[in-house]
C-alpha positions as CSV (number, residue, x, y, z in Angstrom):
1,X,-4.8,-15.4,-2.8
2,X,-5.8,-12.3,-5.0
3,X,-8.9,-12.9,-4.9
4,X,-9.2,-13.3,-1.0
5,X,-7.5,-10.0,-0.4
6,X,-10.2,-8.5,-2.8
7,X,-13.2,-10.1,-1.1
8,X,-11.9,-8.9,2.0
9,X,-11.5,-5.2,1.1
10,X,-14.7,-5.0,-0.4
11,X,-15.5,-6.5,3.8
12,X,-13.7,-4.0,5.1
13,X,-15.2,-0.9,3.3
14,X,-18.9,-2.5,3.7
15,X,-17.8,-2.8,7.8
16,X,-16.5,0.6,7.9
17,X,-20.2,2.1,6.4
18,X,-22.1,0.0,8.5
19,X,-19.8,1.1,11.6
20,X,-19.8,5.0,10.4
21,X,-22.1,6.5,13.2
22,X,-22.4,9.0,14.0
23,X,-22.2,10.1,10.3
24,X,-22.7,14.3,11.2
25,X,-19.7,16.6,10.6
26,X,-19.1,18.6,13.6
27,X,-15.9,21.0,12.8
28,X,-16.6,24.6,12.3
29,X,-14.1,25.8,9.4
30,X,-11.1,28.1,10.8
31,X,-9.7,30.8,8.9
32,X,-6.0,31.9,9.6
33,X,-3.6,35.0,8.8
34,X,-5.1,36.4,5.7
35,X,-7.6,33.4,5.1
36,X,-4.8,30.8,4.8
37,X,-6.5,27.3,5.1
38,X,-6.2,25.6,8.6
39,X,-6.1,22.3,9.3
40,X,-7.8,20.6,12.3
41,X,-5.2,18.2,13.2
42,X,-1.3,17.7,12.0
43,X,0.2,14.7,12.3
44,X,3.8,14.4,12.1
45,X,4.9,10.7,11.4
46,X,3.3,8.2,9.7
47,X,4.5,5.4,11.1
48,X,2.0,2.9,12.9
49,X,0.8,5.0,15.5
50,X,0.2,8.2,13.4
51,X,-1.6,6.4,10.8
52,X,-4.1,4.5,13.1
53,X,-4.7,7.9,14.4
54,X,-5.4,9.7,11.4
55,X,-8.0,6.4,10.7
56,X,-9.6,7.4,13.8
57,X,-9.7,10.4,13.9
58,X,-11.3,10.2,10.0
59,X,-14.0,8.5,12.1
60,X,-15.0,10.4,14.5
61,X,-15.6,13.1,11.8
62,X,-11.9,15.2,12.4
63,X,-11.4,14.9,8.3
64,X,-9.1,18.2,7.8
65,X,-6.2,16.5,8.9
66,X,-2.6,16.5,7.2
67,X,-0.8,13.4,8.0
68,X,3.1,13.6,6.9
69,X,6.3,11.4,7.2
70,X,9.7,12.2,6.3
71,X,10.3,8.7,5.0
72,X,9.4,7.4,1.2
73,X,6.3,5.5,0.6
74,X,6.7,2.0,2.5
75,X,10.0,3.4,4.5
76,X,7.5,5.1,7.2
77,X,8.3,3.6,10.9
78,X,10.8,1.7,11.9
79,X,10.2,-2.1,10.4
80,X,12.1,-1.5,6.6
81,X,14.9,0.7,8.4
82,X,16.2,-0.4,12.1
83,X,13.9,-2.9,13.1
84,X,16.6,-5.5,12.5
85,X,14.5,-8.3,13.1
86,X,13.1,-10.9,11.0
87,X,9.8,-10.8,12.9
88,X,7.8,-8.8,15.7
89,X,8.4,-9.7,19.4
90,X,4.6,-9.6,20.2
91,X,2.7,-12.5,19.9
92,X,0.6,-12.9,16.7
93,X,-2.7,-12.4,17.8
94,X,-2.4,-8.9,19.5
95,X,-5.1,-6.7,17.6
96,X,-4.6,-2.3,17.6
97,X,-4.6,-1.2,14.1
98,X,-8.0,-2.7,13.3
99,X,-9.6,-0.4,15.9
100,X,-12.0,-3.1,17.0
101,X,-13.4,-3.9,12.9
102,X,-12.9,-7.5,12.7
103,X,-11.7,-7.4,8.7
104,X,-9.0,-4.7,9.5
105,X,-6.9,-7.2,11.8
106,X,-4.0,-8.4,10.6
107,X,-5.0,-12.3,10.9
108,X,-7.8,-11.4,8.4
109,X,-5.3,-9.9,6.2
110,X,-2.9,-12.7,6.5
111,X,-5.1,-15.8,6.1
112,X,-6.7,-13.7,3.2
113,X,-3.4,-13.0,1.4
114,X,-1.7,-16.1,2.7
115,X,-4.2,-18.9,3.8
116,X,-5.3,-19.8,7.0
117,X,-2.9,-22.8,7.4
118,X,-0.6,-20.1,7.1
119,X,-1.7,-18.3,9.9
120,X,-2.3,-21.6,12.3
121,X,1.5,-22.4,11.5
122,X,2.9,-18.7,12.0
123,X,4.8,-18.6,15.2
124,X,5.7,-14.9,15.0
125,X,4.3,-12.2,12.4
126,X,7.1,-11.2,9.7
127,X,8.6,-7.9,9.9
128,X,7.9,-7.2,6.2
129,X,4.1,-8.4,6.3
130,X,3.6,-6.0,9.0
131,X,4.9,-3.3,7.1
132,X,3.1,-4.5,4.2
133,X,-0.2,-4.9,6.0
134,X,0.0,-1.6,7.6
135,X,0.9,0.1,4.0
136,X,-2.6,-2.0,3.2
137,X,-4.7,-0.4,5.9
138,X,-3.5,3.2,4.6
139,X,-4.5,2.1,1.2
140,X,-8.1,0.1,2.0
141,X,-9.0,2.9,4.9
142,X,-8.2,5.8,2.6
143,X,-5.6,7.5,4.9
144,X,-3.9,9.9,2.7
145,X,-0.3,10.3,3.4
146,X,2.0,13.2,2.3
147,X,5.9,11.5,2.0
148,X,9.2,12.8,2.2
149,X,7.9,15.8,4.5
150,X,9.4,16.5,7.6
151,X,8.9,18.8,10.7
152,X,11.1,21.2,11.4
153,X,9.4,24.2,13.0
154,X,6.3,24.7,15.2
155,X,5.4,28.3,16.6
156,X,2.6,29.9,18.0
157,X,0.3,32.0,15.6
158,X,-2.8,34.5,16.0
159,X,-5.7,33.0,16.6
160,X,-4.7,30.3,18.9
161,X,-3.3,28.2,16.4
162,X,-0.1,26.8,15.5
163,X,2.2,27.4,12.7
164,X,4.3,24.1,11.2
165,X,7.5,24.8,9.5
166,X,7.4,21.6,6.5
167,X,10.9,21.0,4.5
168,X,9.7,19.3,1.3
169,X,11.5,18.4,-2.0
170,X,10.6,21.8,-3.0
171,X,11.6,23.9,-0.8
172,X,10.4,25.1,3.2
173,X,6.5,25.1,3.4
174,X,4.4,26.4,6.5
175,X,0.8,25.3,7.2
176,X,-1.7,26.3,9.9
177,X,-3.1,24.0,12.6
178,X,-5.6,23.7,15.6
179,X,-3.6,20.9,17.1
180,X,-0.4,19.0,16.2
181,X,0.4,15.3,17.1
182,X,4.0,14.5,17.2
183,X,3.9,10.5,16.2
184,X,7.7,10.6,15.1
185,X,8.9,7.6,16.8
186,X,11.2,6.1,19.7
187,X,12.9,9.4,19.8
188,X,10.4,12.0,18.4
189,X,11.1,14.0,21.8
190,X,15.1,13.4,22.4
191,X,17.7,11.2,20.9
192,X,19.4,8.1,21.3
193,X,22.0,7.3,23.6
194,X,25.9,6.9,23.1
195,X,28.3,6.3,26.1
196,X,30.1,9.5,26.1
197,X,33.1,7.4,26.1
198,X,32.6,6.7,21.9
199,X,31.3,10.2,21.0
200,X,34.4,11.8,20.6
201,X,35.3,8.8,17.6
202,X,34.9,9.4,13.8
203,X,31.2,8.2,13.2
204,X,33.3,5.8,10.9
205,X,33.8,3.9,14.4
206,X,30.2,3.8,15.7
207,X,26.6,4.1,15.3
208,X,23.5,4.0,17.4
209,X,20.9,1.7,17.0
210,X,18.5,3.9,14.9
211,X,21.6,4.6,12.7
212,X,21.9,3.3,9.0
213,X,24.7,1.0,9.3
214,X,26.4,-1.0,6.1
215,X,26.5,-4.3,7.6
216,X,28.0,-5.8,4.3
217,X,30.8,-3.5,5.3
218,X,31.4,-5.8,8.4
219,X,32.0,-8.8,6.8
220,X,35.2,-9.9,8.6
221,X,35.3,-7.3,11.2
222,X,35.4,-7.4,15.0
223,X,31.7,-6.1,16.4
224,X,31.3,-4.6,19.9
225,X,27.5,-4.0,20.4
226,X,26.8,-2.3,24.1
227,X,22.9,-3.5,25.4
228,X,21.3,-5.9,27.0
229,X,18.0,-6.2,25.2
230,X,16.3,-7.3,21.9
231,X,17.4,-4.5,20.0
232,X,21.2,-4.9,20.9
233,X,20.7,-8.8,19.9
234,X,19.4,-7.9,16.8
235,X,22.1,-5.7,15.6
236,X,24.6,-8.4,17.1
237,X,22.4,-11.0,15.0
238,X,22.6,-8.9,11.7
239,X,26.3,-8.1,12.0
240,X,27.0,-12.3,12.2
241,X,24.6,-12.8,9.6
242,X,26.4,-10.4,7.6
243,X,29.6,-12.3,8.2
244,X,31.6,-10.2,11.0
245,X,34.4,-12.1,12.3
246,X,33.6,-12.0,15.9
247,X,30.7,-10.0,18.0
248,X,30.6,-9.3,21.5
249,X,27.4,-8.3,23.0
250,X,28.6,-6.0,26.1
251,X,25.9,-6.1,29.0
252,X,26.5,-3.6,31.8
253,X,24.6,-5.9,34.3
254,X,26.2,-8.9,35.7
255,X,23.3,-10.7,34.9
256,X,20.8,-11.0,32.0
257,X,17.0,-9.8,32.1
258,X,15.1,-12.4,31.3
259,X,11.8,-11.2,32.4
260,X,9.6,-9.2,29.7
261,X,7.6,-6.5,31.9
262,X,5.5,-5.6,28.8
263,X,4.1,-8.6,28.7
264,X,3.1,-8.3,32.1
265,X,1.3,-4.8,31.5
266,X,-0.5,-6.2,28.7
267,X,-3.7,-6.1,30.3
268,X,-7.0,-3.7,29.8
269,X,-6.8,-2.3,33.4
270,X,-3.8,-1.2,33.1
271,X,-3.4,-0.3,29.8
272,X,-6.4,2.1,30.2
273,X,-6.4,3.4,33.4
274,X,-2.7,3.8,34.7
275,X,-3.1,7.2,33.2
276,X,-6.1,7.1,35.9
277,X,-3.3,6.4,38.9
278,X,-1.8,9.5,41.2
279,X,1.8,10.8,40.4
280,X,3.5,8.7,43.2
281,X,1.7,5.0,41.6
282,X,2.3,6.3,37.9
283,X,5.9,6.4,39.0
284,X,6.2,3.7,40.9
285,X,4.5,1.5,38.3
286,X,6.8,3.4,34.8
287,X,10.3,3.6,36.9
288,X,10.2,-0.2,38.1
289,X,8.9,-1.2,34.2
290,X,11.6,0.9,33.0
291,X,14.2,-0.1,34.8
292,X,14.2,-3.9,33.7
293,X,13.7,-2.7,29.9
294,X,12.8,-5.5,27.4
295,X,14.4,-9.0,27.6
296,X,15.9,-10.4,25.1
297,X,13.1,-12.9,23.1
298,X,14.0,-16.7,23.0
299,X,14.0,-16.7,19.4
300,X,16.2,-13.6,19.4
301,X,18.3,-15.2,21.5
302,X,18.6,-18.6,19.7
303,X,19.3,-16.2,16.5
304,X,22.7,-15.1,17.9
305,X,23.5,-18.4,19.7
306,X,23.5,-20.4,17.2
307,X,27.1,-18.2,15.8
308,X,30.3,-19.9,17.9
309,X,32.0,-16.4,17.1
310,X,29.2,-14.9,19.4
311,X,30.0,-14.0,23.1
312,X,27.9,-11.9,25.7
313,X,30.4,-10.2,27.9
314,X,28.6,-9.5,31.3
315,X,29.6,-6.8,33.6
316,X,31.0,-5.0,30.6
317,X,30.1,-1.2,31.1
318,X,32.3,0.9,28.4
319,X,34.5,3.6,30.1
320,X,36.8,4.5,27.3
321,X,37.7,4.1,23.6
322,X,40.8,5.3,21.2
323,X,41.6,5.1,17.6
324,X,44.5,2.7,17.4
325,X,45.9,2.7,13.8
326,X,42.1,1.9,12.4
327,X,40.9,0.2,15.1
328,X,39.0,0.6,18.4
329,X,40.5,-0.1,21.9
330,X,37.6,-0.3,24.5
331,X,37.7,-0.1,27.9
332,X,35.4,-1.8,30.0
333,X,34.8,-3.0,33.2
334,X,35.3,-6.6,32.2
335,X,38.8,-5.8,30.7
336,X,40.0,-4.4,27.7
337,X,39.0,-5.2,23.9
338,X,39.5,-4.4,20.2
339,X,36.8,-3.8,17.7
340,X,36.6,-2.0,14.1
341,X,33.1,-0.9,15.4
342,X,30.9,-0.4,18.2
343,X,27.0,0.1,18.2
344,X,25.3,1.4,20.9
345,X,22.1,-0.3,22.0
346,X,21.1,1.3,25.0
347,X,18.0,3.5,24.7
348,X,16.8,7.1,24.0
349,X,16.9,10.2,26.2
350,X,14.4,12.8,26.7
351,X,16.2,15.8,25.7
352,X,13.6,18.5,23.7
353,X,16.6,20.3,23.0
354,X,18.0,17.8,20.6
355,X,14.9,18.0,18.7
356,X,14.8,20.8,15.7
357,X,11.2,21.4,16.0
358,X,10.8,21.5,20.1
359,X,14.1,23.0,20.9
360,X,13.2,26.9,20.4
361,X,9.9,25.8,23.5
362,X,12.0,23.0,25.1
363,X,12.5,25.5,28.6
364,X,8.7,25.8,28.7
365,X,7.7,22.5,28.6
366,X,6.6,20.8,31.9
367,X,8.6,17.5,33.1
368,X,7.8,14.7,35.6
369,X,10.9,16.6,37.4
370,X,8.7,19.5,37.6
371,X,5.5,18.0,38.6
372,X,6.7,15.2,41.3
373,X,9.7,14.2,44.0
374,X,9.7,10.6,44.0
375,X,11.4,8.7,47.4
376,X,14.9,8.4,47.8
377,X,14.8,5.1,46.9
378,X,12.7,5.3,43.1
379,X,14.7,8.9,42.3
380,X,15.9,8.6,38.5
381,X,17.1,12.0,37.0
382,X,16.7,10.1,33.4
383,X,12.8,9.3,33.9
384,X,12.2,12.8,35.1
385,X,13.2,14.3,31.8
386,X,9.7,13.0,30.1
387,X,7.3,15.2,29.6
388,X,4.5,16.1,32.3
389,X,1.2,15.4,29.8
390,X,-2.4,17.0,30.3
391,X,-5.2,14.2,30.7
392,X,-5.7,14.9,26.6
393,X,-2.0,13.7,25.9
394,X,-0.7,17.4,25.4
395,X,2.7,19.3,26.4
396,X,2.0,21.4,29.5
397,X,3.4,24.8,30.5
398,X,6.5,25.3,33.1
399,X,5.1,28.2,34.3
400,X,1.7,28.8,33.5
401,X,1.1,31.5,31.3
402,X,4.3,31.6,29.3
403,X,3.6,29.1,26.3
404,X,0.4,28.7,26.4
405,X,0.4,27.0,23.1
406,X,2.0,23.9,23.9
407,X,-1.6,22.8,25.2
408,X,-2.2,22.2,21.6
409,X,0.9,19.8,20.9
410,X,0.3,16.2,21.7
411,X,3.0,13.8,22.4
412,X,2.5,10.3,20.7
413,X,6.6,9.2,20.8
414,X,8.1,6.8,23.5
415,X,8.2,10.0,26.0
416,X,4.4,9.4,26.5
417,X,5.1,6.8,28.6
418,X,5.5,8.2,32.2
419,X,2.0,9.7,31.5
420,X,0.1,7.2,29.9
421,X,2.0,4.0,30.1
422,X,2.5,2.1,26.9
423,X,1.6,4.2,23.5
424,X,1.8,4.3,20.3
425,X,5.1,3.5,19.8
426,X,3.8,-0.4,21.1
427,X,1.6,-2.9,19.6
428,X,0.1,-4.1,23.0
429,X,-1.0,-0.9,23.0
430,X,-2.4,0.5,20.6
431,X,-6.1,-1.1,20.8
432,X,-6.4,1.2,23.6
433,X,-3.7,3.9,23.2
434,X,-5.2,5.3,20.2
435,X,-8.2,5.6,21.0
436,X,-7.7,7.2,24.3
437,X,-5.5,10.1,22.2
438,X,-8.2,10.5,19.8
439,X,-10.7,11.3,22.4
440,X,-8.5,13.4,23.8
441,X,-8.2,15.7,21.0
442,X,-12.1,15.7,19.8
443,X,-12.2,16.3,23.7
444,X,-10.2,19.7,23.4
445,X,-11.6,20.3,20.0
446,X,-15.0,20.4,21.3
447,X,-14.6,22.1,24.1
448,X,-12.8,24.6,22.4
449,X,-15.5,25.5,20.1
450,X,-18.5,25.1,22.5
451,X,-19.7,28.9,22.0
452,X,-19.8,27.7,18.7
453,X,-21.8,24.7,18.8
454,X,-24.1,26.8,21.0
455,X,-25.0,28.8,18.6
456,X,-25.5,26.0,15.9
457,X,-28.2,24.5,18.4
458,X,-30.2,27.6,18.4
459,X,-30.3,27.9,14.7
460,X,-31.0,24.6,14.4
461,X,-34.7,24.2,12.6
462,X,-34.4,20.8,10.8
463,X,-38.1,19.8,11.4
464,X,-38.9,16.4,11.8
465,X,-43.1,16.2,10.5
466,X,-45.2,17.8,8.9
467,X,-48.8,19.1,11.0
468,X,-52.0,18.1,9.6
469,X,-54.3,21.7,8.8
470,X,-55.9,20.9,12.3
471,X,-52.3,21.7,13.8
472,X,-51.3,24.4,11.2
473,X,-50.9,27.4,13.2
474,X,-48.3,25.3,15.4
């Protein structure tokens, strides 16, 4: 299938020129502190989200952009590392990375490296072809990618621009930027959760779902995964297929959710224009969504029931844990069990403070606490940690006047999701989350520089003809 793949790059690149306009670059260069260079955009994370960006932003003619993961090459996101699935929950024929270019989609990739009776029997994409398709797009789109870099500082600089702390494999490196997009995942603005009852355990005992965990090391061991959703039955899954002796999937509700709201949300209206809603519908719309989480998918579900060592334990909240002699005793509303380890499935929390690069700001950054008192009945201290985004996708200030920089860091990690619904971390999504994003930063970039493009017009003498001598003193 060589030779597919090949024709359809060569498809891809003519699509892209043909596609290009409008082809005139429109950023005015920026010096900063003693003429270092500036960049126009940063992205932070090279995962799925970050990199569709960057292609889109690349064009719309924003070309001085750094885009950086802390992960090696083919390790960026989460589908080579903690997505423990063998395939994506979405269905096969959701489209986002392609930006709308019919040769960029991953069916065209698939039936062109695979065959099209490939495709027509797939059921559900592969976890490694997705990685491997989007690892293609960075390669056929020319998205340049600068690995094993991470974030760990950002601070205001003069100018109005913002100074990025980098740790690379040689040593701390700062660059300059206009704006800075934080696309560094589920967590990129908190952490993920552990019952408070397991934190005070050796790590040896426990892990969180984002955690790198030896499952080979489980082979004969007693599992206690806390969760209710795909991500807890795929660690459950991995553990059996790994050969643990028994695992008990511990759901705090009495009953199993079975109903997937993302796939109810996965519609153009709302996906474009619940950013559009007032406060009180946004969330309305975000706390009831929230609050089921994701079902577990039947062929996730069929994965782990087809172990007889498997059990789901309903009702089983954790309230306390203790080292006994090497292993755990857990405490849970259904009773008491023993487990050599426990993984925690149940989510991220917003807490800019946890983050290395957002804690020294964290105070200044405006919450959905700040901005709006929900009714008794929807109140949820957890949802009003996320962060209060502008209409462009950008941190906004507590108290006006105090950070005024933050209007220049744009939040593309799960946390978007009170303001804008379903982002980049999704693949429902992204067809019209990245976008959206995009615009808002060429939005800010161009209003920002409007004096400048002012001034460009009146020096503008590009002549169009040529008068004939009757016309020559025109």
């Amino acid at each position: 299938m060589s030779g597919n793949l090949a024709e359809l790059e060569a498809q891809v690149r003519r699509e892209l020129e043909l596609t290009a306009h409008p082809t005139l670059d429109w950023m005015p260069n920026t010096s900063g502190p003693d003429g270092a260079h500036v960049y126009d955009v940063v992205i932070a994370g090279a995962g799925q989200g970050g990199l569709i960006l960057a292609h889109h932003l690349k064009r719309d003619r924003v070309r001085n952009i750094l885009l950086f993961d802390k992960a090696k090459f083919g390790q960026e996101g989460v589908w080579t590392t903690y997505a423990r699935m063998p395939t994506l929950r979405s269905p096969k024929d959701y489209t986002g990375p392609d930006l709308g270019l019919a040769s960029l989609t991953y069916q065209a990739w698939h039936e062109a490296k695979y065959g099209i009776a490939d495709w027509e029997a797939l059921e559900f994409i592969p976890a490694g072809h997705w990685s491997d398709y989007l690892l293609w797009i960075r390669a056929v789109a020319e998205v340049p990618v600068r690995n094993e870099v991470a974030l760990t500082g950002i601070a205001p600089a003069t100018n109005d621009l913002l100074k990025v702390t980098l740790e690379t494999a040689t040593g701390e490196e700062q660059v300059y930027a206009r704006k800075l997009v934080l696309a560094t995942g589920q967590d990129g603005a908190g952490k993920w959760l552990a019952p408070p009852c397991i934190e005070h355990l050796p790590r040896q005992f426990w892990a969180t779902t984002a955690d790198p965990i030896d499952f080979a090391a489980l082979e004969g061991k007693d599992v206690a995964v806390l969760g209710a959703g795909a991500s807890a039955a795929d660690n459950a899954a991995t553990a059996l297929e790994a050969g643990a002796r028994t695992v008990r999937m511990f759901v705090r509700r009495e009953r199993l959710q079975r109903v997937q709201p993302y796939r109810w949300l996965t519609f153009a209206g709302f996906l474009r224009h619940y950013c559009d809603l007032d406060d009180a519908w946004r969330w309305r719309f975000m706390s009831y969504v929230l609050g089921l989480r994701e079902s577990i998918p039947q062929h996730t579900y069929d994965r782990v029931r087809t172990f007889p060592n498997f059990e789901i334990v309903k009702g089983g909240g954790w309230n306390a844990a203790e080292d006994r002699d090497g292993r755990v005793e857990l405490e849970t509303d259904a009773g008491v069990f023993e487990a050599d380890y426990l993984i925690s499935c149940i989510g991220m929390d917003v807490d800019f403070a946890a983050r290395l690069e957002l804690k020294p700001f964290a105070p200044h950054i405006k919450t959905w606490r700040d901005a709006y008192t929900p009714p008794i009945d929807e109140q949820n201290e957890r949802l009003g940690r996320y962060p209060y985004l502008d209409g462009n996708g950008a941190y906004q200030e507590l108290n006006p006047g105090t950070a005024p920089y933050l209007r220049h860091i744009y939040d593309y990690t799960f946390a978007a999701t009170m303001s804008f619904g379903a982002s980049g971390c999704s693949i429902n999504a992204m067809k019209i989350a990245t976008p959206r994003l995009a615009a808002g930063i060429t939005r800010a970039l161009f209003q920002e520089d409007a004096a400048r493009h002012w001034e460009t017009l009146l020096a503008f003498d590009q002549t169009v003809f040529e008068p004939s001598e009757l016309d020559a003193d025109d």
